[in-house]
NURODO-296900 format. One line per 3 residues: number of its first residue (from 0); their letters; for each residue x, z, y of N, C-alpha, C. Coordinates in steps of 0.001 Angstrom, whole numbers, plus 500000, padded with zeros to 6 digits. Last residue first. Example, Ala and Ser with C-alpha at 12.3 -4.5 7.8 and 13.67 -1.06 7.14 Angstrom:
BEGIN
1) SA) 512850:507080:497750:513670:507140:498940:512900:507870:500030 | 513190:507800:494310:512300:507800:495500:513200:507800:496700;
//
This chain:
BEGIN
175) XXX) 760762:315319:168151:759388:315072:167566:759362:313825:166876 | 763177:316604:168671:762188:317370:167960:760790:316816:167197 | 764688:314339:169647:764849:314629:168518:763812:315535:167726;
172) XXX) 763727:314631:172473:762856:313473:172160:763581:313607:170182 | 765359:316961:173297:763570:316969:173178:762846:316385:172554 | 767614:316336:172874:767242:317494:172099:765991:317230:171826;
169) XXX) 768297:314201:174571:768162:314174:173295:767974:315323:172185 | 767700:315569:177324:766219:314783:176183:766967:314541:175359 | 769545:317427:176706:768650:318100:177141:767543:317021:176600;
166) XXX) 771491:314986:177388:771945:316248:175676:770411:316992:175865 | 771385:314878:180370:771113:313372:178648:771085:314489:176663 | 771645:316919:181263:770648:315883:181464:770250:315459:180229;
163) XXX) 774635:317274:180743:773972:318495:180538:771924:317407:180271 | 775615:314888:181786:775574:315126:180183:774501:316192:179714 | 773931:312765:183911:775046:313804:183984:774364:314460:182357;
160) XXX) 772415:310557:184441:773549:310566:183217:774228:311520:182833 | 770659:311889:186621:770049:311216:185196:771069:311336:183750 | 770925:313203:188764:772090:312712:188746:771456:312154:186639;
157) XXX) 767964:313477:190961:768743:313557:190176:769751:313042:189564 | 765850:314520:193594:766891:313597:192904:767569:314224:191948 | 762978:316055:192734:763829:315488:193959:765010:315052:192968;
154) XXX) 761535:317768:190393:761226:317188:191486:762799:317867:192683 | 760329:317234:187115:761475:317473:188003:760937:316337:189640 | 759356:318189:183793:758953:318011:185284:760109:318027:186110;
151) XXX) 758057:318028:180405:759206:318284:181624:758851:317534:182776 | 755729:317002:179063:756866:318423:177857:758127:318734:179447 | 752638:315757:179314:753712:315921:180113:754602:317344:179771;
148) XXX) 751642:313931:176255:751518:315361:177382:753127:315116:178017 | 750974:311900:175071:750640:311929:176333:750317:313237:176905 | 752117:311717:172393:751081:311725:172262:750189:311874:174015;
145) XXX) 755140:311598:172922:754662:310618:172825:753105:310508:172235 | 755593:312994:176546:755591:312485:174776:754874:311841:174337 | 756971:312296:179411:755956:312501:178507:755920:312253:177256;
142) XXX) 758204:313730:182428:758547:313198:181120:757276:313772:180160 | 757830:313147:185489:757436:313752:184619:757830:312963:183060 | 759403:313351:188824:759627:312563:187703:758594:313325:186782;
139) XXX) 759513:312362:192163:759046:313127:191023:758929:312649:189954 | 761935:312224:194626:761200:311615:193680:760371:312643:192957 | 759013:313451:196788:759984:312187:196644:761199:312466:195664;
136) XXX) 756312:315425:196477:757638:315185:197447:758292:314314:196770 | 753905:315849:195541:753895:316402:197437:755315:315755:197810 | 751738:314889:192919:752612:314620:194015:752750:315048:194847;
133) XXX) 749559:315116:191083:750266:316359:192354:751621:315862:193177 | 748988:313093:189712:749685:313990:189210:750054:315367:190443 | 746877:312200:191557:746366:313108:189717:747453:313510:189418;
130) XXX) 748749:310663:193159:747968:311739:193608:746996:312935:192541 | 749732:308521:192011:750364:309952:192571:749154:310667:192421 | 747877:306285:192055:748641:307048:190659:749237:307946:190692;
127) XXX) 746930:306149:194813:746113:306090:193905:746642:306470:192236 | 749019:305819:196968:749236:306664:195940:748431:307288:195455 | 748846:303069:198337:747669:304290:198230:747712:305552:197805;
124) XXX) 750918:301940:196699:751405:302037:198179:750023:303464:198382 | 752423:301435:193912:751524:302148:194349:750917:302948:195714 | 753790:299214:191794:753378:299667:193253:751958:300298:193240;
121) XXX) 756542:299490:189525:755167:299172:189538:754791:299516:191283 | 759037:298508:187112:758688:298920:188235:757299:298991:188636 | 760014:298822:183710:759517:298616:184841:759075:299549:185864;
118) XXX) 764413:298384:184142:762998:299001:183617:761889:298247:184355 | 766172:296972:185441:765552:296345:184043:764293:296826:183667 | 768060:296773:188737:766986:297578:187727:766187:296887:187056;
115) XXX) 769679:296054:190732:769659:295392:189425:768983:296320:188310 | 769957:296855:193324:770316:297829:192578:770246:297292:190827 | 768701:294279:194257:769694:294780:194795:770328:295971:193874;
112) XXX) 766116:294288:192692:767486:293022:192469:768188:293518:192752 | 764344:296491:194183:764605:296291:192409:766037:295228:191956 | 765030:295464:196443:765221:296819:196468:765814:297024:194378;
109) XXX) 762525:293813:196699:763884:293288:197109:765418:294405:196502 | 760733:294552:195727:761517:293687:195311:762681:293392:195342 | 760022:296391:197658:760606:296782:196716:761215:295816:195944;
106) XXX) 759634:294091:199696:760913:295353:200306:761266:295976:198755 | 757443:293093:198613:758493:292218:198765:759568:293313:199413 | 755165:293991:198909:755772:294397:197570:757465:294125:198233;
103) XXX) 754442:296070:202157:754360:295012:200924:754926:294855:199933 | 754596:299547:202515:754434:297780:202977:754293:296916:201601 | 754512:302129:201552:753106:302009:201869:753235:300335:202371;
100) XXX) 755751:302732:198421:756236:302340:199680:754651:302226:200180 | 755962:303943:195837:754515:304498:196940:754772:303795:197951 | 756619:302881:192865:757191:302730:194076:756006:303333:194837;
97) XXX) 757718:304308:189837:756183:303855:190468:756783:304137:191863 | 758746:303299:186483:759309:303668:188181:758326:302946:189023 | 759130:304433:183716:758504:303504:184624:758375:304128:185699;
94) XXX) 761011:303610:180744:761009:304387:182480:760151:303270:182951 | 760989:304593:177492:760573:303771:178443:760924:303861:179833 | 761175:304310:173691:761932:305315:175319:761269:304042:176350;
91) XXX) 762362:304229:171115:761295:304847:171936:760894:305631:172773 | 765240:304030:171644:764772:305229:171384:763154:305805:171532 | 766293:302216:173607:766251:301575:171565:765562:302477:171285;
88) XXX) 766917:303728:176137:765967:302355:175742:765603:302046:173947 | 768986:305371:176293:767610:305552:175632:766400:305040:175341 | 770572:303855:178212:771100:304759:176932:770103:305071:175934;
85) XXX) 769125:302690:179889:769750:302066:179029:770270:303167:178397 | 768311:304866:181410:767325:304122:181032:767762:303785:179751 | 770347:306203:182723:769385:307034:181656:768576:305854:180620;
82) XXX) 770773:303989:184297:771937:304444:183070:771041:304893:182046 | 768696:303582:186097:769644:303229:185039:769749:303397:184194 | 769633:306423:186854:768176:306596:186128:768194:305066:185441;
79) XXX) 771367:306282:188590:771674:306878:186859:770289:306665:186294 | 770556:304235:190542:771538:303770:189360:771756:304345:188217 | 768583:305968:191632:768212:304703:190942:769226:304183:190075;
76) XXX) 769517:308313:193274:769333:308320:192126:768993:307131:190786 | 769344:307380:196109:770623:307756:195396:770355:308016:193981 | 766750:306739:196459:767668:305466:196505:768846:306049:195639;
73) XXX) 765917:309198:196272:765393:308295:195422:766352:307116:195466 | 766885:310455:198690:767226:310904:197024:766863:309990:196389 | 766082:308605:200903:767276:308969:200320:767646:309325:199141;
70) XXX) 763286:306551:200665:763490:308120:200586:765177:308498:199952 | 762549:303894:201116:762931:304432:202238:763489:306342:201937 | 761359:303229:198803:762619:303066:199360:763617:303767:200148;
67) XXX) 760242:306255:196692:760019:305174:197244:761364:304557:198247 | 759133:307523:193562:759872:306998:194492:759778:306400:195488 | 758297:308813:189886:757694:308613:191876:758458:308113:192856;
64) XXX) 758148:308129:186805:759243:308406:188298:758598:307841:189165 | 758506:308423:183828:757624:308521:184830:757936:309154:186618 | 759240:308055:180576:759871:308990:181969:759018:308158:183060;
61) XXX) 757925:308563:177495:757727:307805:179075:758142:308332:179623 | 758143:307565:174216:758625:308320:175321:758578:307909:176528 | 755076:306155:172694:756648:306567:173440:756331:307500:174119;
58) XXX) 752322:306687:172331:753427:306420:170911:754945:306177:171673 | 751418:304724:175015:751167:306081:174273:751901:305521:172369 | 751018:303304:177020:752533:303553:176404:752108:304608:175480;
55) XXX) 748205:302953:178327:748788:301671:176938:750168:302169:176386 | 747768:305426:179058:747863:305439:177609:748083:304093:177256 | 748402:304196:182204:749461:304955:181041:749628:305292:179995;
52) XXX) 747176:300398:182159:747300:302271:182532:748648:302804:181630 | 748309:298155:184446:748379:298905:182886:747546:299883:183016 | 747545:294891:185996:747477:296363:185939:747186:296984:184385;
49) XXX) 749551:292537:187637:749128:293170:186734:748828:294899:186495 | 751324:291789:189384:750421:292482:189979:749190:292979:189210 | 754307:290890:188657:753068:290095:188868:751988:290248:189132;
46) XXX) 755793:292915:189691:756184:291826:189363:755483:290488:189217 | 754746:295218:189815:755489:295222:190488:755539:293536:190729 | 751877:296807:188289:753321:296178:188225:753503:295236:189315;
43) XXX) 749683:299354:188906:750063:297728:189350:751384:297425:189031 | 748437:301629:186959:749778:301132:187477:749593:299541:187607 | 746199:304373:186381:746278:302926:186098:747513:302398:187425;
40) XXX) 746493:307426:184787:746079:306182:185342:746432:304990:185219 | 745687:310138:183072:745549:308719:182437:745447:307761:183702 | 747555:312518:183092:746451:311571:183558:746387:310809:183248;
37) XXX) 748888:314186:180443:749477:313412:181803:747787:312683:182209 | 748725:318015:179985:748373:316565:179475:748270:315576:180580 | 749966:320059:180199:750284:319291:179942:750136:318146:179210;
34) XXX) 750738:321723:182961:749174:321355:182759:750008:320099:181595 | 753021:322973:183503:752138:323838:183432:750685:323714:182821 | 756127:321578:181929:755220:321730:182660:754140:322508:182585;
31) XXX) 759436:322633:182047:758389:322476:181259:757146:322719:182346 | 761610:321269:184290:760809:322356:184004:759652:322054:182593 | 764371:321168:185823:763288:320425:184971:763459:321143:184235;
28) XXX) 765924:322912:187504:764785:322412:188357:763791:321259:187326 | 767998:323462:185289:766951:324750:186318:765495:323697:186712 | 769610:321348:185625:768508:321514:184660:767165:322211:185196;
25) XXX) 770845:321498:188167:770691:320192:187430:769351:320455:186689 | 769579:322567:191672:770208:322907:190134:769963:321779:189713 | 769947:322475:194237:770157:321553:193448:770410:321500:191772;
22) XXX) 768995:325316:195760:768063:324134:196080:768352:322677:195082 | 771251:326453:195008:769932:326721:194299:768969:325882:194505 | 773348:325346:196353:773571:325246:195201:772210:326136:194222;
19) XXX) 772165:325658:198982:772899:324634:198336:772857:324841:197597 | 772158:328811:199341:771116:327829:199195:771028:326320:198376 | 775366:329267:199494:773990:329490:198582:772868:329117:198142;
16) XXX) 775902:327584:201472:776284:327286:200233:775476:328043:199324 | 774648:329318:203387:773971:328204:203185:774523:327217:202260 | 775295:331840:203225:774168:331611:202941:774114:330508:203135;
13) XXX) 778395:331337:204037:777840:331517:202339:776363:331460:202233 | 777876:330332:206833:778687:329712:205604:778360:329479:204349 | 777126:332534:207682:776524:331550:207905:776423:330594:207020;
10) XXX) 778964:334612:207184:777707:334789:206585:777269:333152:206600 | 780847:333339:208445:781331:333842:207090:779867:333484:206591 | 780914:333644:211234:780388:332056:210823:780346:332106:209069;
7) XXX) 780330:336302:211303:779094:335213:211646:779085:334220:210966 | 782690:336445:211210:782641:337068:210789:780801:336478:210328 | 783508:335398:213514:784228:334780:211856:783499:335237:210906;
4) XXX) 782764:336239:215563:781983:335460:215099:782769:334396:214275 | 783706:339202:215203:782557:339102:214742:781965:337404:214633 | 786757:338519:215505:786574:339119:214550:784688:338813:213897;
1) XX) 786442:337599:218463:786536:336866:217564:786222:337163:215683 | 786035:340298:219454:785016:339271:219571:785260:338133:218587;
//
């Protein structure tokens, strides 16, 4: 008896380190995209409640990130995306990090100081700017060139600085 539920807990074990480690690929999971021209919407900033759209960035590089507070991966990912930021900032390079919280600004605010994030931020509680891209899950990122197609896709957290990552857009954003 014991034999079988070692034997149980074996399987149990490896199928779900299995899973694990397919449910998190680094690269695997950014993807070249399927439709790739980005929507053209329009983004409330964060900060003074100003509204852009997305072809005012057109002639950069735009990383384009879905998030919101309350969503674990997204919180855990805000510092490399950071990082990402500042490494590729001089590079005609941008991040703009679109909050969906559905409360008031003032939680992301609060949220933007606490983690000391430079890029911009923007609110989109309606997810009136999600929703043209297909949004279904927390974060989603799309990377766009610099004529406004979406060239990579990734959805749920990511580790931004990890090398494999950073060597992957400096390949991309070198081609063009």
């Amino acid at each position: 008896m014991n034999l079988r539920k070692l034997t149980l807990f074996g399987v149990i074990f490896f199928a779900g380190y299995w899973l694990s480690i397919g449910a998190h690929p680094l690269v695997e999971s950014v993807y070249a995209s399927e439709d790739p021209a980005a929507p053209d919407v329009s983004l409330t900033k964060l900060l003074d409640g100003k509204t852009v759209n997305l072809s005012d960035y057109r002639g950069k590089w735009v990383l384009l990130n879905f998030w919101a507070t309350w969503c674990p991966p997204c919180v855990a990912e805000m510092p490399s995306l950071e990082g990402f930021y500042k490494k590729f900032k001089g590079k005609n390079f941008t991040v703009l990090a679109v909050s969906v919280d559905k409360g008031g600004v003032q939680q992301v605010k609060d949220f933007v100081k606490e983690y000391g994030l430079t890029f911009e931020v923007f609110h989109d509680p309606e997810s009136i700017a999600a929703d043209p891209f297909g949004v279904m899950s927390l974060p989603s990122t799309y990377f766009i060139d610099p004529t406004g197609k979406i060239v990579s896709e990734a959805r749920g957290g990511r580790n931004w600085t990890d090398k494999v990552i950073t060597d992957y857009f400096s390949d991309l954003m070198s081609r063009q």
